[in-house]
N, CA, C and O atoms as CSV, one atom per row, in Angstrom:
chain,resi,resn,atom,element,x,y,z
A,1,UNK,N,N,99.623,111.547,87.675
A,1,UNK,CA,C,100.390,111.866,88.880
A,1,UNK,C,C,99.998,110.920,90.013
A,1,UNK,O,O,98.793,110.689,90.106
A,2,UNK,N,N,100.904,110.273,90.981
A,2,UNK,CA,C,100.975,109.457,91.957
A,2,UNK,C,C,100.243,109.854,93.341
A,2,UNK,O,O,100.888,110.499,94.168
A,3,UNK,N,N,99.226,109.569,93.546
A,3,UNK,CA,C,99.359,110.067,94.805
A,3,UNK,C,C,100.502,109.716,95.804
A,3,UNK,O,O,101.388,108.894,95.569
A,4,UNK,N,N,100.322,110.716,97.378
A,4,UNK,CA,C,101.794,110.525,98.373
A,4,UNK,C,C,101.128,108.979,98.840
A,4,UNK,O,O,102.045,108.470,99.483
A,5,UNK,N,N,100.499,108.448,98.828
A,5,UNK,CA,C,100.205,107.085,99.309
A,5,UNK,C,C,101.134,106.110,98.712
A,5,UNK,O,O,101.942,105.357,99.255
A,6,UNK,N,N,100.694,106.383,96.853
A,6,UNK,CA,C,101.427,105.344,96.005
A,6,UNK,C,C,103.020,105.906,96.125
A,6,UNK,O,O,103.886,105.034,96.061
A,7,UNK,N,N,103.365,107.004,96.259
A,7,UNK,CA,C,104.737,107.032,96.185
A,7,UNK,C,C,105.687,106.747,97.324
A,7,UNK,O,O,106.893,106.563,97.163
A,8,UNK,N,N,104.972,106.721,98.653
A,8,UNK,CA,C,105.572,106.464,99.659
A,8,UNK,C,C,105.426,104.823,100.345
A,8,UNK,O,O,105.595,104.441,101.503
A,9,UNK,N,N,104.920,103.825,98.698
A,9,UNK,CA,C,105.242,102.617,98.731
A,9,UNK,C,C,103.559,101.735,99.730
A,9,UNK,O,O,103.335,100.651,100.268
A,10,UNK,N,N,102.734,103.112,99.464
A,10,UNK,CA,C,101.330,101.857,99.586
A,10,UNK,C,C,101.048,101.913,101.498
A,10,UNK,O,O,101.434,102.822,102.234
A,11,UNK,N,N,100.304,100.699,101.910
A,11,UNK,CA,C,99.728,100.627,102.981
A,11,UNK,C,C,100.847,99.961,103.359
A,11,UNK,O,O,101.108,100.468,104.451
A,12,UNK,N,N,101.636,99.174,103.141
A,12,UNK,CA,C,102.699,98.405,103.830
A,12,UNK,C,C,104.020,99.291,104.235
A,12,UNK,O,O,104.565,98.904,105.268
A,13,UNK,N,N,104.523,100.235,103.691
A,13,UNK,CA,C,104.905,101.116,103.821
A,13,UNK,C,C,104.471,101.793,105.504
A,13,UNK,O,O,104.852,101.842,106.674
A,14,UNK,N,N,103.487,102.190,104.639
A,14,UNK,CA,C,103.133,103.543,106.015
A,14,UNK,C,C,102.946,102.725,107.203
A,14,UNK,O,O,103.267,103.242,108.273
A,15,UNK,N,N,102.375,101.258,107.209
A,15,UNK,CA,C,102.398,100.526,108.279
A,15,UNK,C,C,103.669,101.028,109.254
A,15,UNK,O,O,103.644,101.608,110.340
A,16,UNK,N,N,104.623,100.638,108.548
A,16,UNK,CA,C,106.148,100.546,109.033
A,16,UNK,C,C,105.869,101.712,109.644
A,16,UNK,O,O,105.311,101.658,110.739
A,17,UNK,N,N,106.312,103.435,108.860
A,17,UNK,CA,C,105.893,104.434,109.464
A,17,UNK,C,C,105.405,104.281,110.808
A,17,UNK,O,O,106.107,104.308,111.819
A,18,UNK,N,N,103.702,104.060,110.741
A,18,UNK,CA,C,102.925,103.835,111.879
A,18,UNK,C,C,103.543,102.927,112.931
A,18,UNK,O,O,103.076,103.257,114.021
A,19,UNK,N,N,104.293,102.048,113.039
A,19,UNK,CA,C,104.911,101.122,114.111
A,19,UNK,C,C,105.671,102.494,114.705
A,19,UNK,O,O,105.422,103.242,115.651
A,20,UNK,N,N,106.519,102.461,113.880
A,20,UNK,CA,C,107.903,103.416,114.427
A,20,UNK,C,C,107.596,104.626,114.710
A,20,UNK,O,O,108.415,105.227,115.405
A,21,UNK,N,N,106.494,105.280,114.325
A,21,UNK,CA,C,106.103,106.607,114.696
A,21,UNK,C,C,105.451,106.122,116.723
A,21,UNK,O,O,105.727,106.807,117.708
A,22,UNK,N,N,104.799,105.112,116.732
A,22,UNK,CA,C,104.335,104.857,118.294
A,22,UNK,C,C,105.241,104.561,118.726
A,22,UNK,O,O,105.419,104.979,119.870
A,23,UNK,N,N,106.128,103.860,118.236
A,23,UNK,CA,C,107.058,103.567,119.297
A,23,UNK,C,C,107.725,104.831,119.958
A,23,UNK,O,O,107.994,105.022,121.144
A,24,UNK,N,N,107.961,105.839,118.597
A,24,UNK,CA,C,108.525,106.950,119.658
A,24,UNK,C,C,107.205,107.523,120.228
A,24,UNK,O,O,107.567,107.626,121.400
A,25,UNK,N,N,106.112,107.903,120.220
A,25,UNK,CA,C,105.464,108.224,120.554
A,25,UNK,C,C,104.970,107.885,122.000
A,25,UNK,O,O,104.692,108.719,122.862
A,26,UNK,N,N,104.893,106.251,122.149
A,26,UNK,CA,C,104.662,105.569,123.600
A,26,UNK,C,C,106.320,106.020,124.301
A,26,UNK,O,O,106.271,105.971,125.530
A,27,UNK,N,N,107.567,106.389,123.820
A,27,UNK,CA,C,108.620,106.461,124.856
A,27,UNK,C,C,108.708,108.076,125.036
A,27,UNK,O,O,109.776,108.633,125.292
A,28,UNK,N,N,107.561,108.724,124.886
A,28,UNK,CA,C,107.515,110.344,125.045
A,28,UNK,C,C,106.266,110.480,125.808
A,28,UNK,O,O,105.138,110.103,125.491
A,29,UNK,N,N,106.812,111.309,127.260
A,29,UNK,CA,C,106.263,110.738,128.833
A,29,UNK,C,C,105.637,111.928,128.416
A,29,UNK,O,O,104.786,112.166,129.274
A,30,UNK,N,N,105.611,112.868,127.481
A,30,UNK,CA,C,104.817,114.228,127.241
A,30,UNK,C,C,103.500,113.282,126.774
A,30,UNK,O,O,102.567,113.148,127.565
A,31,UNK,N,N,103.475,112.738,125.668
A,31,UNK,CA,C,102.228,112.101,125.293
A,31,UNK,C,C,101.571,110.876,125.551
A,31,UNK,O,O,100.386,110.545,125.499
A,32,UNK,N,N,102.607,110.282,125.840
A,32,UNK,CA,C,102.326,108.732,126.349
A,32,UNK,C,C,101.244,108.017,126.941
A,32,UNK,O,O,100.710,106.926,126.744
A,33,UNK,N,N,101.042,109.238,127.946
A,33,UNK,CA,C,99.909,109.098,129.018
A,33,UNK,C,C,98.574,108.346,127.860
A,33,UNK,O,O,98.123,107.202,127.920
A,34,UNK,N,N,98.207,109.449,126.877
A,34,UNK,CA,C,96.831,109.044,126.336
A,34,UNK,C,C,96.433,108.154,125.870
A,34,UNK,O,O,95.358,107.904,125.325
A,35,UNK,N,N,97.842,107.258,126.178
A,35,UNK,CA,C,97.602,105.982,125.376
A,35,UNK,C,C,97.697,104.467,126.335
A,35,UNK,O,O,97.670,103.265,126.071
A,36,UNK,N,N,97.809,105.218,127.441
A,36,UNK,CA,C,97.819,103.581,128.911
A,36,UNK,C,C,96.869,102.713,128.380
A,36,UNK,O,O,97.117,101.509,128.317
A,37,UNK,N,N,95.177,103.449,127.760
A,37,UNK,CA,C,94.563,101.843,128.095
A,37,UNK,C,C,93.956,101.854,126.813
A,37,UNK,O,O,92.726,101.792,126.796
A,38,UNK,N,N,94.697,101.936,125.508
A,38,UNK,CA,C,94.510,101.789,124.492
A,38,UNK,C,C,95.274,100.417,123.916
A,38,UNK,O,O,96.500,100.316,123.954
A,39,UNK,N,N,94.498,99.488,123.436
A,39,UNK,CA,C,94.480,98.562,122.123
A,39,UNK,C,C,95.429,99.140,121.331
A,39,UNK,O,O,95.178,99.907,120.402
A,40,UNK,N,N,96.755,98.712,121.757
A,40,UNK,CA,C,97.663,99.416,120.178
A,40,UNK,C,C,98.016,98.732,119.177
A,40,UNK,O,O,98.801,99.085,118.296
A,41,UNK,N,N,97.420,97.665,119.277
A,41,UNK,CA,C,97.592,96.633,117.841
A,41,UNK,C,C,96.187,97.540,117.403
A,41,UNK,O,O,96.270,98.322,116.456
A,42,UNK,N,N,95.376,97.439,117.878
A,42,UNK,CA,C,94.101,98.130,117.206
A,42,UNK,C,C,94.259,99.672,116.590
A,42,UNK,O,O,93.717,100.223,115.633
A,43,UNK,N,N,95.070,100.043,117.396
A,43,UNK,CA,C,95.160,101.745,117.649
A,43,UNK,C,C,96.154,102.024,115.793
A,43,UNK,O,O,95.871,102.638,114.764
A,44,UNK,N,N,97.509,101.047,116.317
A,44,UNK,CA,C,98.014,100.513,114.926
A,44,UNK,C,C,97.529,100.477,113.648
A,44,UNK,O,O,97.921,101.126,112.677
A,45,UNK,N,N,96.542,99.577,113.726
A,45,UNK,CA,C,96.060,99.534,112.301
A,45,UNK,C,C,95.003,100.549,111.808
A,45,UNK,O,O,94.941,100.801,110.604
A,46,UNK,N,N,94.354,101.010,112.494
A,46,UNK,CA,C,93.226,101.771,112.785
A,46,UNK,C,C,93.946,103.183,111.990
A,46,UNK,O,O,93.416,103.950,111.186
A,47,UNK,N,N,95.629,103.191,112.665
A,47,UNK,CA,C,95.950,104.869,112.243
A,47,UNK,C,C,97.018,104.534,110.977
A,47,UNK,O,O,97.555,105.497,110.429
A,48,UNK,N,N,97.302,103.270,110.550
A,48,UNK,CA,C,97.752,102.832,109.092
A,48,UNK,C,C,96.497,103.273,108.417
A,48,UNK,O,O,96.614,104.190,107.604
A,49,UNK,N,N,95.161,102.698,108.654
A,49,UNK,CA,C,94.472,102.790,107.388
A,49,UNK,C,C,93.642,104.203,107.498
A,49,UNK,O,O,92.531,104.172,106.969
A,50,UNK,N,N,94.081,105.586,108.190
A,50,UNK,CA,C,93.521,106.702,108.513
A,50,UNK,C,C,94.782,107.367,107.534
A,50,UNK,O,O,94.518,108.004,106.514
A,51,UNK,N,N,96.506,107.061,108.112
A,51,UNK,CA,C,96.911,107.716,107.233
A,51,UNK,C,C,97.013,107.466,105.728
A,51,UNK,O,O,97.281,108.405,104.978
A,52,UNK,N,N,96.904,106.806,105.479
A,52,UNK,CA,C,96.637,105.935,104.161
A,52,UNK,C,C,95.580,106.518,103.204
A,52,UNK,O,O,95.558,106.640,101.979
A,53,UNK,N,N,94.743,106.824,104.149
A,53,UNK,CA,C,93.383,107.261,103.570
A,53,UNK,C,C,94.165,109.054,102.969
A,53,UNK,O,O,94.356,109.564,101.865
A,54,UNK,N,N,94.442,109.551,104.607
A,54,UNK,CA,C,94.593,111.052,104.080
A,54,UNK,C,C,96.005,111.377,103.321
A,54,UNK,O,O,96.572,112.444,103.560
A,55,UNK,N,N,96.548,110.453,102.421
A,55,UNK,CA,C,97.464,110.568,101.650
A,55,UNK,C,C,97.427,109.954,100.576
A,55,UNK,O,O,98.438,109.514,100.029
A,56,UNK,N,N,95.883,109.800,99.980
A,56,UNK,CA,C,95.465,109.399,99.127
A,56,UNK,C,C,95.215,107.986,99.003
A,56,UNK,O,O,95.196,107.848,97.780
A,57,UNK,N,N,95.051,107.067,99.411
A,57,UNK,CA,C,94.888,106.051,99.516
A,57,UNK,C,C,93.557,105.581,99.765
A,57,UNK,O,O,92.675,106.278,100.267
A,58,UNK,N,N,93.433,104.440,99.422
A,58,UNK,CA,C,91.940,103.918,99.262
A,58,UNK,C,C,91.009,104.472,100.810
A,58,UNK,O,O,91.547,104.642,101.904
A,59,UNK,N,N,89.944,104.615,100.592
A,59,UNK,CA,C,89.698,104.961,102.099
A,59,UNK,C,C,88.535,103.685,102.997
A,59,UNK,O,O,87.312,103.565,102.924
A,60,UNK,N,N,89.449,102.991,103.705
A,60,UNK,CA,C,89.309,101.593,104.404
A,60,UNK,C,C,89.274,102.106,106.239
A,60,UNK,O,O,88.944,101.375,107.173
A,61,UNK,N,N,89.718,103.544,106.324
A,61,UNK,CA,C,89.503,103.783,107.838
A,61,UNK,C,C,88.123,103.898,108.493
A,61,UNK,O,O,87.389,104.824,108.148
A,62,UNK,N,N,87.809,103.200,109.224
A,62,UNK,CA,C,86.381,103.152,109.871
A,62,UNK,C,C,86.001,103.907,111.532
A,62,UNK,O,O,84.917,104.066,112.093
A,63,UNK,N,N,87.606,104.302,112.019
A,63,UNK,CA,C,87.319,104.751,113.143
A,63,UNK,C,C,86.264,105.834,113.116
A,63,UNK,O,O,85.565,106.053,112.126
A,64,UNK,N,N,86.164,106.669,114.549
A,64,UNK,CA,C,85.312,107.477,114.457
A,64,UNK,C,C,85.655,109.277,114.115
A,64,UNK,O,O,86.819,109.673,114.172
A,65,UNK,N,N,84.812,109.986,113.861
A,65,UNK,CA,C,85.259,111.278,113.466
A,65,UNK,C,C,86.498,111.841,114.654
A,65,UNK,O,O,86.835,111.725,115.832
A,66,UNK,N,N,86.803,112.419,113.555
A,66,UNK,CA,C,88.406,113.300,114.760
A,66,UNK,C,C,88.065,113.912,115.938
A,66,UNK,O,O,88.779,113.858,116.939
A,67,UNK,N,N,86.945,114.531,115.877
A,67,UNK,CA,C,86.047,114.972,116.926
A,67,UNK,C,C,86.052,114.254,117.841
A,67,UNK,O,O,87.063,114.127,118.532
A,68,UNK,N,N,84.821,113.539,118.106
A,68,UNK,CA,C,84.350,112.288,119.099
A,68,UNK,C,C,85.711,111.499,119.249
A,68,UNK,O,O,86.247,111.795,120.317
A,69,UNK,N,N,86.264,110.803,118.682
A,69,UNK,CA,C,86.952,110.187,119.238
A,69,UNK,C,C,88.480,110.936,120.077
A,69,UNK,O,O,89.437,110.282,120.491
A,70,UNK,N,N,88.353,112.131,120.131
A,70,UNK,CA,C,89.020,112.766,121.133
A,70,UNK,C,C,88.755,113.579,122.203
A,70,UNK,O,O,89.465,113.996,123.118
A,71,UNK,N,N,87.055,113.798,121.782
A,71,UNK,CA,C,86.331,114.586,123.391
A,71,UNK,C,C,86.893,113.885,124.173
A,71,UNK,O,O,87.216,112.714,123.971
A,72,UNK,N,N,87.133,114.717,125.467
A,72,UNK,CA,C,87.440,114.354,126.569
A,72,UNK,C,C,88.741,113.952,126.999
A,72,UNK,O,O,89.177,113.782,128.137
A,73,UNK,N,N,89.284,113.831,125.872
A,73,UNK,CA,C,90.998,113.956,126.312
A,73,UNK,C,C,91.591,115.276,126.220
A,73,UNK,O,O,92.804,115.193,126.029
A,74,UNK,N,N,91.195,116.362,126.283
A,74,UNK,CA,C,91.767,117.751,126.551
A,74,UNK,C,C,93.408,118.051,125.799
A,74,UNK,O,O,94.294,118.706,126.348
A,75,UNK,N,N,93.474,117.647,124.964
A,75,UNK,CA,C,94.695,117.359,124.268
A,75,UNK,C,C,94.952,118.583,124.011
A,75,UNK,O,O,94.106,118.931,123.187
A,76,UNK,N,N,95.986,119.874,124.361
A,76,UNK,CA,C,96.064,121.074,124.142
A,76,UNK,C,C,97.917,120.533,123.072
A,76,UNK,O,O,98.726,119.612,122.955
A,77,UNK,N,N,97.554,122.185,122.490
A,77,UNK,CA,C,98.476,122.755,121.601
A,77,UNK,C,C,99.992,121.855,121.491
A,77,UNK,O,O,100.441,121.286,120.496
A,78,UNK,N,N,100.448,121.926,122.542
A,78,UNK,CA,C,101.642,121.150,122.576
A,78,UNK,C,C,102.180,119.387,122.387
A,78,UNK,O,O,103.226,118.820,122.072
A,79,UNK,N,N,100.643,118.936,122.827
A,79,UNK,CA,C,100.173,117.492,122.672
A,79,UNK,C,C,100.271,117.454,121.637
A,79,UNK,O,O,101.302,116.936,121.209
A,80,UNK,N,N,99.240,117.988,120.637
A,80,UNK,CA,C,99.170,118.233,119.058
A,80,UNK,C,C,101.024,118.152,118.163
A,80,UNK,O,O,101.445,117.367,117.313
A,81,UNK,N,N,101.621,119.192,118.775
A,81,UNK,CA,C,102.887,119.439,118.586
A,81,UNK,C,C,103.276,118.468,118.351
A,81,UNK,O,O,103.262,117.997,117.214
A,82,UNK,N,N,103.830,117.774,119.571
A,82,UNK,CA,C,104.697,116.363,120.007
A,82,UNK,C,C,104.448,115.308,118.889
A,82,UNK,O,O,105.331,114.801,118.197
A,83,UNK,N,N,102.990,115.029,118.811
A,83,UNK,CA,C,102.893,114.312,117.756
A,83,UNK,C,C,102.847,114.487,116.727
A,83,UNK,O,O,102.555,113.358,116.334
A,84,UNK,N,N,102.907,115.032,115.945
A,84,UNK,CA,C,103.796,116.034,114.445
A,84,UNK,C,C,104.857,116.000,114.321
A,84,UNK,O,O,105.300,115.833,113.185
A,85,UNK,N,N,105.576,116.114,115.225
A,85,UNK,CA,C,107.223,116.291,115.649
A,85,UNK,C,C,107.667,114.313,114.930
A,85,UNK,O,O,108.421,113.939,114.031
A,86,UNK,N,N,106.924,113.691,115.711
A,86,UNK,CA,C,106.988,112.404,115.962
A,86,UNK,C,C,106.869,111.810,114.561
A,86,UNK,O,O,107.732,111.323,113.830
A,87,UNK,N,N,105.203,112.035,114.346
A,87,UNK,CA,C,105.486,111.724,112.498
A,87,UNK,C,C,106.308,112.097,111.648
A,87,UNK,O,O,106.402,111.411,110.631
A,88,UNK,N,N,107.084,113.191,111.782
A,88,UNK,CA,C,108.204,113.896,111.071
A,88,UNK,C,C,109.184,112.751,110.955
A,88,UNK,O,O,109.541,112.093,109.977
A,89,UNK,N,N,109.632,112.686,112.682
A,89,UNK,CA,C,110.614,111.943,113.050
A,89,UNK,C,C,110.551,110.520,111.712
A,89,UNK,O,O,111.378,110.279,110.832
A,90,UNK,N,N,109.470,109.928,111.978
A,90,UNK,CA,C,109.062,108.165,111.352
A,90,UNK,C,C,109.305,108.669,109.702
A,90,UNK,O,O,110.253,108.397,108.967
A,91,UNK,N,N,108.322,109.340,109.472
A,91,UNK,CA,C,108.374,109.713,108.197
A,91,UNK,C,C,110.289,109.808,107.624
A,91,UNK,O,O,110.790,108.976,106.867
A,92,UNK,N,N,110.825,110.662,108.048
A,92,UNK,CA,C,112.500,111.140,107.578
A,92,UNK,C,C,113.232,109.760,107.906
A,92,UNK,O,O,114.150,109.476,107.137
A,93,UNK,N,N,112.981,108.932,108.858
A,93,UNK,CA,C,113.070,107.370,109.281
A,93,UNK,C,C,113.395,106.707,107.934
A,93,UNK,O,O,114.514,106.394,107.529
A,94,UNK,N,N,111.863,106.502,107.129
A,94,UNK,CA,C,111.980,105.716,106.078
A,94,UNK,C,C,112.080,106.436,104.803
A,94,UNK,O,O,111.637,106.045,103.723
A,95,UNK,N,N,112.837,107.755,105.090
A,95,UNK,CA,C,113.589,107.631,103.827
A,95,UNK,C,C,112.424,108.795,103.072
A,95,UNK,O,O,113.077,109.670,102.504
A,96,UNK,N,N,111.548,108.926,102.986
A,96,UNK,CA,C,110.358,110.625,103.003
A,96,UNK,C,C,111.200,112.005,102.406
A,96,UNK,O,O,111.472,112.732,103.362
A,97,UNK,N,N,111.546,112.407,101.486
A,97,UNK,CA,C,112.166,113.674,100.683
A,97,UNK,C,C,110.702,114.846,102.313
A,97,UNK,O,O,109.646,114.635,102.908
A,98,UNK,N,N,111.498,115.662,102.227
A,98,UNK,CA,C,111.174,116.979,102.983
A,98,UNK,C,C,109.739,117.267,102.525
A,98,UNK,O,O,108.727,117.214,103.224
A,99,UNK,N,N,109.841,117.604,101.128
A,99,UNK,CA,C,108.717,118.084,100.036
A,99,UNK,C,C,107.262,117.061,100.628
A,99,UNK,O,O,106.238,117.522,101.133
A,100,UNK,N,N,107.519,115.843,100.419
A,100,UNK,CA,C,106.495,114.689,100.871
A,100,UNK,C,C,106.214,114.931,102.392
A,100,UNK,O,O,105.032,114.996,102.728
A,101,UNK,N,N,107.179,115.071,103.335
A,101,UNK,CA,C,107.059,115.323,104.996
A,101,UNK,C,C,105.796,116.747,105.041
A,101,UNK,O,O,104.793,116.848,105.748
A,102,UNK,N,N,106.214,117.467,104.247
A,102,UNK,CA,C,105.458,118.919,104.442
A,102,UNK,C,C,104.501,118.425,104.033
A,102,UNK,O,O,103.547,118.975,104.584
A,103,UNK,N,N,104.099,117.504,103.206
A,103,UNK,CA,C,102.894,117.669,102.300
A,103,UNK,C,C,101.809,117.013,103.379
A,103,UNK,O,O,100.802,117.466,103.922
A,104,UNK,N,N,102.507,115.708,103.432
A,104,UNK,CA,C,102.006,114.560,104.652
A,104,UNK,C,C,101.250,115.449,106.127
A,104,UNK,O,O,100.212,115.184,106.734
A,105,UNK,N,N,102.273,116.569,106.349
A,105,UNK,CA,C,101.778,117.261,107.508
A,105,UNK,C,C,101.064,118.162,107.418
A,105,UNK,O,O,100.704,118.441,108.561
A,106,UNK,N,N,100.480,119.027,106.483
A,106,UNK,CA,C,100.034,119.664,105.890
A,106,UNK,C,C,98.573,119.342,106.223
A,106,UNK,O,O,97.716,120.087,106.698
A,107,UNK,N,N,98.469,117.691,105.762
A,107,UNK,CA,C,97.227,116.859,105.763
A,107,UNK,C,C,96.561,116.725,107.085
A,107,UNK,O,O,95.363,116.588,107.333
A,108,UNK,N,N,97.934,116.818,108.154
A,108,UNK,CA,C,97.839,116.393,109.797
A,108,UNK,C,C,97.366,117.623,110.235
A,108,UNK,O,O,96.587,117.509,111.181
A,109,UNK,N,N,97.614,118.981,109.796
A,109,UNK,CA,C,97.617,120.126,110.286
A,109,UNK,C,C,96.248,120.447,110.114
A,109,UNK,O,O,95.631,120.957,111.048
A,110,UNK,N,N,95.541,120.138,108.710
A,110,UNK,CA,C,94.449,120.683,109.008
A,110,UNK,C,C,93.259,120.193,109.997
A,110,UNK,O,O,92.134,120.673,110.132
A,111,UNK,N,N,94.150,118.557,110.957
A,111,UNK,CA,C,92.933,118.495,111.402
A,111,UNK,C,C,93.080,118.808,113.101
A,111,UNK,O,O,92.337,118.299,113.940
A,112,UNK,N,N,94.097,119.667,113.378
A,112,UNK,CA,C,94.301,120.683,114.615
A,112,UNK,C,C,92.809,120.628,115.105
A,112,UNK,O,O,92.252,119.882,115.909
A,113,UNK,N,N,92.446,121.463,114.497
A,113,UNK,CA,C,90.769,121.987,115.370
A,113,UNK,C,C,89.785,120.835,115.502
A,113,UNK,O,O,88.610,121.100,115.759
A,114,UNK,N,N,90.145,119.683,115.358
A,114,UNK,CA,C,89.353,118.542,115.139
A,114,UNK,C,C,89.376,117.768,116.592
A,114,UNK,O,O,88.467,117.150,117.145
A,115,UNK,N,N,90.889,118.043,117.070
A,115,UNK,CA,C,91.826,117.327,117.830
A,115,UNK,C,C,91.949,118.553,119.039
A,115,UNK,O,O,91.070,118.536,119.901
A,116,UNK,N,N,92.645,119.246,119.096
A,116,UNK,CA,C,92.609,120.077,120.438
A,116,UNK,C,C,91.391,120.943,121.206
A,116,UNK,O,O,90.532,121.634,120.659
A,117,UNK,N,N,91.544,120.742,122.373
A,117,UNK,CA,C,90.737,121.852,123.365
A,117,UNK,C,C,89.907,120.584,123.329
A,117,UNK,O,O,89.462,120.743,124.466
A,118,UNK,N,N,89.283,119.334,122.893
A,118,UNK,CA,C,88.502,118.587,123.134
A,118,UNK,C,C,87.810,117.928,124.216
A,118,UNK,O,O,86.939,117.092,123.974
């Protein structure tokens, strides 16, 4: 059986995803903010090879735990939301069966408590 990495066409793939998921993401004035003085070529590749990882894919992500690297941005419930919404959006973009979207988010969901109230 394939993992959702290999079936949703590898790291080059989800790249794409990852472009088009920020782009809507930077034109949504709900979330946008957290990202003024962020490196998004960095931010980019950084969250290609994170989702990659949590959809089975080799694991090449080096950022820091979900934790730490969101203390202090207070990112509540709805923040969380928006961007779920957003990956949905990218994901159904390139073409993602429903079944794969749920699964993909599924992966995103469990790391809620990782990410909010921070």
């Amino acid at each position: 059986m394939s993992t959702l990495y290999e079936k949703l066409g590898g790291e080059g793939t989800i790249a794409k995803v990852v472009d088009y998921f920020y782009d809507l993401v930077l034109a949504d004035e709900e979330v946008n903010h957290f990202f003024e003085n962020t490196d998004m070529a960095k931010q980019r590749a950084h969250q290609t090879k994170f989702i990659s990882y949590a959809l089975g894919g080799p694991n090449q992500y080096s950022g820091g735990a979900m934790t730490k690297v969101h203390t202090g941005m207070n990112l509540q419930p709805e923040h969380f939301d928006a961007i779920v919404k957003h990956l949905r959006e990218a994901l159904a973009h390139f073409g993602v069966g429903e079944e794969d979207i749920a699964a993909a988010l599924d992966k995103v969901e469990s790391l809620r408590g990782d990410i909010i109230y921070k």
